[in-house]
C-alpha positions in Angstrom: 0.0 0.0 0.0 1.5 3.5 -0.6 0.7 6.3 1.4 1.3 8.9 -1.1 1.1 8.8 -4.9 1.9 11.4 -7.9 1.0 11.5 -11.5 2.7 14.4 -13.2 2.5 16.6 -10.7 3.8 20.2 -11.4 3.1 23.7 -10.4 4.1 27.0 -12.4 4.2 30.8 -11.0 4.0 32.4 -14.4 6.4 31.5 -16.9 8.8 29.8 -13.8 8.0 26.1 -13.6 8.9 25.3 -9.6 8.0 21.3 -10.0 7.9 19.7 -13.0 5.8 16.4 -14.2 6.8 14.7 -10.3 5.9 11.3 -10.3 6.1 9.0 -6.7 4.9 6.7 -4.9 5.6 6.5 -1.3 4.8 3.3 0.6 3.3 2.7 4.2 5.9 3.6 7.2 8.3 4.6 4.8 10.9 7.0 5.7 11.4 9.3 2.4 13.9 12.0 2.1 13.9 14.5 -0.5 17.7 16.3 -0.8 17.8 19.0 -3.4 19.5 22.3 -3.9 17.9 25.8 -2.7 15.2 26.4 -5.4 15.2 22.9 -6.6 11.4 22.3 -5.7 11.6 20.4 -2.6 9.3 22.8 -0.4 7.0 23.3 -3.7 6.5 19.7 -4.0 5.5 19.6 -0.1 3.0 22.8 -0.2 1.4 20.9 -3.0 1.1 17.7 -0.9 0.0 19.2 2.2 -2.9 21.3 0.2 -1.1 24.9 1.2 -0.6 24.9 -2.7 -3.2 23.9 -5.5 -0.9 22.0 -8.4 -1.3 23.4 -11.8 -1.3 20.1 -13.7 -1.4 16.5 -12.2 -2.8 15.0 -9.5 -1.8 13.7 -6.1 -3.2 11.3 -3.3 -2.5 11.0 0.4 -3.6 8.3 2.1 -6.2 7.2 -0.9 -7.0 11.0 -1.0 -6.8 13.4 -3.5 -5.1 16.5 -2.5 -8.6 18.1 -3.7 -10.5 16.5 -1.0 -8.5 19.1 1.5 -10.2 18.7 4.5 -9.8 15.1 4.4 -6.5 15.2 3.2 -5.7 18.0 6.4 -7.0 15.2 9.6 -4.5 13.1 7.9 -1.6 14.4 7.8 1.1 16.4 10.0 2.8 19.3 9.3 6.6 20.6 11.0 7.6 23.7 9.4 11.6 24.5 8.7 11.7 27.4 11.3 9.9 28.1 14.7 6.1 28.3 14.7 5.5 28.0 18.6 4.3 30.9 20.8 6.4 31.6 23.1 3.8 32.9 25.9 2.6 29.7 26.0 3.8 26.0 27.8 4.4 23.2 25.7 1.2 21.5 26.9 -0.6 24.5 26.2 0.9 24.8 22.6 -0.5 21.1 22.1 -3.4 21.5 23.3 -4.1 24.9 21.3 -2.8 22.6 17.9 -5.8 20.0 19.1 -8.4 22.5 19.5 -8.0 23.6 16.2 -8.3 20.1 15.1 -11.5 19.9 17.1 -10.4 17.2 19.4 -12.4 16.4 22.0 -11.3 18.0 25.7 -10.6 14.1 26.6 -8.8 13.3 23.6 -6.6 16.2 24.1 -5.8 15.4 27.3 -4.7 11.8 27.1 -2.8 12.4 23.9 -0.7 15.3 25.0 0.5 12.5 27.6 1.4 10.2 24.8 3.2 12.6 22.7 5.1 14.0 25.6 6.5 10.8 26.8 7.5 10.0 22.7 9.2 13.0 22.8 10.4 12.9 26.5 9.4 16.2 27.3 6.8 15.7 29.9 8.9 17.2 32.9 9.7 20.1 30.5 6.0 20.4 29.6 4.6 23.2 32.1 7.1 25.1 31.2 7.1 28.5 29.2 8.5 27.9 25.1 11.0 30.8 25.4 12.6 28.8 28.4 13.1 25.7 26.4 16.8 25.0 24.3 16.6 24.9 20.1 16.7 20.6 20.2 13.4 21.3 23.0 11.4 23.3 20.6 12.0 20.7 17.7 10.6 18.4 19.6 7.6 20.1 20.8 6.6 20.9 17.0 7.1 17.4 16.1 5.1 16.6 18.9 2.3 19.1 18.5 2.5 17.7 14.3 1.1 14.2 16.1 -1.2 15.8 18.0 -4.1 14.8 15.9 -2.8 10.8 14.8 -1.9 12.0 11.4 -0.8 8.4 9.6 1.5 10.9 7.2 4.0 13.2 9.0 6.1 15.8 6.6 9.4 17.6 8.2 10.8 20.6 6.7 14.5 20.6 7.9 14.0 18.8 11.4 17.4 19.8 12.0 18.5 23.1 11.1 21.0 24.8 13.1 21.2 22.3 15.9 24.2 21.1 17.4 25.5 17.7 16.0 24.8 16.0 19.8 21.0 17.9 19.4 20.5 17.1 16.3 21.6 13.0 16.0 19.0 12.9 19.0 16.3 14.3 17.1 17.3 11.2 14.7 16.4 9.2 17.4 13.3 10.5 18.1 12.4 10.2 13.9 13.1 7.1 14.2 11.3 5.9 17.4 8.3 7.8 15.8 8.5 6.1 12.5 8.7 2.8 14.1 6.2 3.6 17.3 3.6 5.8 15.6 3.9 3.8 12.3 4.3 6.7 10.5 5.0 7.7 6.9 7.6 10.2 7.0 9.0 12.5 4.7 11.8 14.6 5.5 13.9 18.0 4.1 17.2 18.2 4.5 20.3 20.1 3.5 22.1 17.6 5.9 23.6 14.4 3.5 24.2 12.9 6.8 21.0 12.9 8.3 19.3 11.4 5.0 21.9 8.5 5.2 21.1 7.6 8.5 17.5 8.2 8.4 15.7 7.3 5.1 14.7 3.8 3.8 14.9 5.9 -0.2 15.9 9.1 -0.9 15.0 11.3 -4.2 17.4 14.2 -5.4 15.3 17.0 -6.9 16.9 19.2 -9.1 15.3 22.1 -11.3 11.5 20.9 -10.2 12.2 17.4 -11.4 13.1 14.4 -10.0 16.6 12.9 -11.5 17.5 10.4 -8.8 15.3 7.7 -6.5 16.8 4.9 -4.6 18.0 4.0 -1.6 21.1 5.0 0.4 23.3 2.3 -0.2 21.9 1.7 -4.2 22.8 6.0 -4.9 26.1 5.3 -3.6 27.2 2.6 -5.6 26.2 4.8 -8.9 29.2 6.5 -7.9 31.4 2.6 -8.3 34.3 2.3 -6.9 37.1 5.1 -4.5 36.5 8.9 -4.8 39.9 10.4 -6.2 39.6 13.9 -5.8 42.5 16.2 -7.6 42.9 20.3 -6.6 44.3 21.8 -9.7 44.1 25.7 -10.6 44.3 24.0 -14.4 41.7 21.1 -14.7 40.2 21.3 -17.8 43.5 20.7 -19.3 44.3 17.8 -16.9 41.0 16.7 -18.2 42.1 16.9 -21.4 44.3 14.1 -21.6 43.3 11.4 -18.7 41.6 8.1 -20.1 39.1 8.1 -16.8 35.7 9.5 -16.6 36.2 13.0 -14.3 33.7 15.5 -13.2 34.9 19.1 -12.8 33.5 20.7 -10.0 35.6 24.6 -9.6 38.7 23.2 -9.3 38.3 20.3 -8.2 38.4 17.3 -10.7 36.4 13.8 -9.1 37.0 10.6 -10.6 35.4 7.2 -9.8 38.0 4.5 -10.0 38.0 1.0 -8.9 42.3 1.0 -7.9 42.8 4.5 -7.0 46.3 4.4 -5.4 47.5 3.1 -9.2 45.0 5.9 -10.8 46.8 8.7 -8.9 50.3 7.8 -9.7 48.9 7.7 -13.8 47.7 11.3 -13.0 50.6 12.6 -11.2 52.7 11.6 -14.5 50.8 12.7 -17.0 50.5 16.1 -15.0 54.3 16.1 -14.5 54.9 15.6 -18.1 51.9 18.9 -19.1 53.6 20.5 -16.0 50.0 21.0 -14.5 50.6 22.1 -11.1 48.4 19.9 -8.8 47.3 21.5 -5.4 45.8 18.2 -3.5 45.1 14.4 -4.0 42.3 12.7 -1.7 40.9 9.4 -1.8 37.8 8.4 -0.4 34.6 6.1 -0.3 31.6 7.9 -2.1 28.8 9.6 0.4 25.4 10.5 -0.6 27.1 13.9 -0.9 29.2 12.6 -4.1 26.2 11.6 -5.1 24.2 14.7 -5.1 27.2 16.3 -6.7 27.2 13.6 -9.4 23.8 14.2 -10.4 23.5 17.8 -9.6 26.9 19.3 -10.6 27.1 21.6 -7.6 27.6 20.9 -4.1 24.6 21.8 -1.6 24.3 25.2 0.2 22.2 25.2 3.3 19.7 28.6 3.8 17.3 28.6 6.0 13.5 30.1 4.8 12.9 34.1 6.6 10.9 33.6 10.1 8.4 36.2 8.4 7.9 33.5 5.3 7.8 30.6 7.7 5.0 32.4 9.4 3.0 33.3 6.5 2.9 29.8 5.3 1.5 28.6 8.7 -1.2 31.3 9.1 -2.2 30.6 5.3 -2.1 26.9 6.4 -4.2 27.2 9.4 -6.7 30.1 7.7 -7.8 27.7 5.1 -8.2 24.7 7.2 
């Protein structure tokens, strides 16, 4: 069974085409990453499947719902935005129980599953306490918890992690993962971070220009790449490329090569740039990482930028207005 399913999917502002002709299909429980430049389409493509944006051609379902059916759609599904939505006047229990109001919970229902969300989250000591007291790896957890307020079976995270510490941040992991496994959740995740989507997803799709050009797992992405990493600094690497049998990739100035015997590849190149008298800088060898693999496919390394506070805003009040 798959939890979410496109057919063409695509929505234009004007003559700008943001996604273009996305087709997925997302299965039950799955944990889905989408990695992609800034501008690439990735937050586009969520709007769409969260009903903040109408497509402009193709169609989408969620949970055996069309994205038309918004309402429906809406009770289904939760919602984590990139930057910080809570109010900061307010406890985390009374943020939670604020998010199930508007869900039209009953008092009842509230009440017994702010307790369950707490404890997934282990925040219930912290939860009478006011937002602005609690750390940045705190209020992540209290939006993901407030997201499950309403036992949405589909849970979409816009950069879980941004500007966390690296202890904060692999314990939000945790949490992701006790939530995908506890809650049986479908879970689809942002992220600039090609750690984070290598420890986390079950596949992975690399979005480039509003368009899908990648979709596998972890492990399957990295083997595209076959073989060491050998990466060579040179101020002059088109003309190195120039005369090297081996399939390279120029990236600045740095020229990547997949090889099966590197150690033997580099003494080739450090002869042939001897004889050209190319001056090389550097000479790494490495295993590929899912961030070889966004630069294989992409051509450009990613850049992390966080959405405006203002922006992150607007798209929650036009969220919440239309529900």
């Amino acid at each position: 069974m798959y939890s979410i399913e496109t057919k063409d999917l695509t929505k234009k502002f004007g003559d700008f085409t943001a996604v273009n002709s996305v087709s997925v299909k997302i299965k039950e429980g799955e944990l889905f990453g989408l990695l992609g430049p800034n501008g690439a389409g990735k937050t586009t493509l969520l709007n769409m499947l969260s009903t903040i944006l109408t497509p402009t051609e193709g169609s989408s379902q969620i949970n055996g719902r069309s994205i038309q059916d918004q309402d429906a759609v809406r009770r289904s599904i939760g919602m984590v935005f990139q930057d910080n939505s809570l109010d900061d006047e307010l406890t985390g229990r009374e943020n939670l129980d604020f998010h199930g109001r508007l869900y039209h919970m009953s008092r009842e229902l509230r009440m017994s599953r702010i307790e369950e969300v707490l404890e997934l989250v282990d925040l219930k000591e912290k939860a009478d306490s006011l937002v602005r007291t609690y750390s940045g790896g705190m209020r992540r957890r209290i939006e993901i918890a407030r997201g499950l307020m309403h036992h949405p079976k589909v849970l979409f995270l816009d950069e879980p992690t941004l500007g966390l510490d690296p202890q904060t941040r692999r314990n939000i992991w945790d949490y992701i993962r006790k939530l995908n496994e506890k809650e049986k959740l479908t879970i689809i995740l942002t992220t600039h971070y090609m750690e984070e989507a290598d420890n986390l997803c079950d596949r992975i799709a690399i979005i480039d220009k509003g368009q899908i050009i990648a979709l596998d797992t972890p492990k399957n992405l990295k083997n595209v790449i076959g073989g060491d990493l050998l990466i060579v600094e040179t101020s002059n690497a088109e003309e190195l490329k120039k005369h090297i049998k081996f399939k390279s990739q120029i990236i600045d100035k740095s020229m990547r090569i997949s090889v099966k015997n590197a150690e033997k590849t580099v003494l080739d190149i450090l002869e042939i740039a001897r004889k050209r008298k190319i001056k090389i800088e550097s000479v790494n060898i490495k295993k590929p990482t899912l961030e070889d693999v966004f630069v294989h496919y992409t051509g450009h390394e990613i850049r992390q930028e966080s959405a405006s506070a203002a922006d992150v805003a607007k798209r929650r009040m036009k969220y919440m207005m239309r529900r």
